[in-house]
C-alpha positions in Angstrom: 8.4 -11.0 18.0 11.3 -8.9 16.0 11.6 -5.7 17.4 11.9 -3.6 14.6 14.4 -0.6 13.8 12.2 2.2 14.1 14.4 4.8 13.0 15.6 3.8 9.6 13.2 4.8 6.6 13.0 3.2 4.1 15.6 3.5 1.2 13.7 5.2 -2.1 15.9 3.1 -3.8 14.6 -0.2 -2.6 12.1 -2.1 -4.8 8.7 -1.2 -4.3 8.9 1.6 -2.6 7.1 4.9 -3.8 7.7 8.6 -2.5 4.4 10.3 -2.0 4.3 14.2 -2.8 4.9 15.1 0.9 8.1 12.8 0.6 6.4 10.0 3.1 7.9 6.5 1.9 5.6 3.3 1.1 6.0 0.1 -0.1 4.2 -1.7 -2.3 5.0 -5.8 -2.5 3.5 -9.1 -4.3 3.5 -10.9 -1.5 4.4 -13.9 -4.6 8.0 -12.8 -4.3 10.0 -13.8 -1.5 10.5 -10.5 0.7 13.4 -8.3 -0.5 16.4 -8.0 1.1 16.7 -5.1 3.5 14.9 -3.3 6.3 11.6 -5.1 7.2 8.5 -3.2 7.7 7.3 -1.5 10.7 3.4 -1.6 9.8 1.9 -3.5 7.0 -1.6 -4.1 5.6 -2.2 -7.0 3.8 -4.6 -6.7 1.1 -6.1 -9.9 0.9 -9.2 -12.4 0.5 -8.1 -14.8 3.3 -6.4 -13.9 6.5 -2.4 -13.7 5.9 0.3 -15.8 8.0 1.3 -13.8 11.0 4.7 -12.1 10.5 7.0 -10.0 13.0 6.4 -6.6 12.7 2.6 -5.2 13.3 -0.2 -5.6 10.8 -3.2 -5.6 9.2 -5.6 -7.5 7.4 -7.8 -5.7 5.2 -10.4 -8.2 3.6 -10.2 -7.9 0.0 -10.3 -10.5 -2.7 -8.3 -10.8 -5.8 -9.5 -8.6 -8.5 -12.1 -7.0 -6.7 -12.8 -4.1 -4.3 -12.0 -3.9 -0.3 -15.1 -6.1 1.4 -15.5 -3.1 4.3 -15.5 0.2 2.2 -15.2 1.8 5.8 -12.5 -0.2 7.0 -10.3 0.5 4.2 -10.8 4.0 4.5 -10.0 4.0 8.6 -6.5 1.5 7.7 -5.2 3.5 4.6 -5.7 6.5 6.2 -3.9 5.2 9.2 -1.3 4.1 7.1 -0.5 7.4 5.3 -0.2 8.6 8.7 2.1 6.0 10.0 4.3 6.5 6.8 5.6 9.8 8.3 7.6 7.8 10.8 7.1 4.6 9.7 8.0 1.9 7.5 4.8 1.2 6.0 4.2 -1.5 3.8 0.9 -2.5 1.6 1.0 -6.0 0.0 -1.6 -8.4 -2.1 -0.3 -11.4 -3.6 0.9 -10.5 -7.3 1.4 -6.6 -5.9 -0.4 -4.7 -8.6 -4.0 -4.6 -8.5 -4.8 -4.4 -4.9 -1.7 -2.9 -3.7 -1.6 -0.5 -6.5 -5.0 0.3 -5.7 -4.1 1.0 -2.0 -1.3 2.7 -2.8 -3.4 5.3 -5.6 -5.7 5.9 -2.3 -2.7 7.0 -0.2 -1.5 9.5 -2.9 -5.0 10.6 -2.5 -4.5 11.6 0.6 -1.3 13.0 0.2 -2.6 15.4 -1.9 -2.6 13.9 -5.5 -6.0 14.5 -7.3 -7.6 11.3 -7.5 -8.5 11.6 -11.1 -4.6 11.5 -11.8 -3.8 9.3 -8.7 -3.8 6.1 -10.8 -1.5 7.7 -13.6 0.8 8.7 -10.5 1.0 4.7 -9.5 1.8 4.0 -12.6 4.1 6.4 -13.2 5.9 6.0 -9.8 5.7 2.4 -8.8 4.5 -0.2 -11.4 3.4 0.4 -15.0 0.8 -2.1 -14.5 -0.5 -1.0 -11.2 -4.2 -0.7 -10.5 -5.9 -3.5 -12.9 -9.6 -3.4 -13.6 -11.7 -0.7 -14.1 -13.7 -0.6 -10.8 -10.6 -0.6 -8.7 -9.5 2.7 -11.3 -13.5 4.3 -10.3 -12.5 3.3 -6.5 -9.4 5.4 -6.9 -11.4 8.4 -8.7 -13.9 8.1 -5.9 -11.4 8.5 -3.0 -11.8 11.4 -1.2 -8.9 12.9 1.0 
């Protein structure tokens, strides 16, 4: 296993990645794309329907499949919130396969908790990561639903 450099953060510059209110750093990916070039995550979720391939920093599989909601409602809530408090110090890194329904979902749900109000959480996500983020109405009423 890679031992990766903790103490970098990621650049705001880099594709993907979103500044949260409190200035924590994420990134969103479609795990489609071949991995940027760059720093590597420290801590990722994948945000999938079938387990993902191992990689070499530490992760996460949260169950979810394409177009649909997270399979453990409970589960997502104990790894996002986890991940918006890894992002602090962190690389943290959410990723479904095409990068904007799932992970823009995920990602709405970590502005949540950083303080955005969930009714405007989605717009955020749109705003600040991918125009197309967040894709069928249930995953927006997930979003709405989110408490911090």
């Amino acid at each position: 296993m890679i031992e990766p450099d903790t103490a970098a953060p990621w650049d705001v510059a880099d594709p993907g990645v979103l500044r949260l209110p409190s200035g924590r750093l994420v990134r969103g990916r479609g795990l489609r794309r071949s991995m940027p070039p760059g720093t590597t995550p420290t801590y990722a979720i994948y945000l999938l329907g079938k387990q993902p391939p191992a990689v070499a920093w530490e992760a996460a599989w949260l169950r979810w499949p394409d177009f649909r909601l997270p399979a453990d409602r409970a589960e997502a809530r104990r790894l996002l919130t986890g991940a918006w408090d890894r992002a602090g110090t962190d690389r943290v890194e959410l990723a479904c396969e095409g990068g904007r329904g799932r992970t823009g979902t995920a990602l709405a749900c970590l502005a949540v908790l950083d303080g955005v109000p969930a009714a405007e959480a989605v717009d955020f996500v749109r705003a600040h990561y991918d125009l197309r983020a967040v894709e069928t109405p249930w995953q927006k009423r997930y979003v709405r639903n989110f408490t911090a």
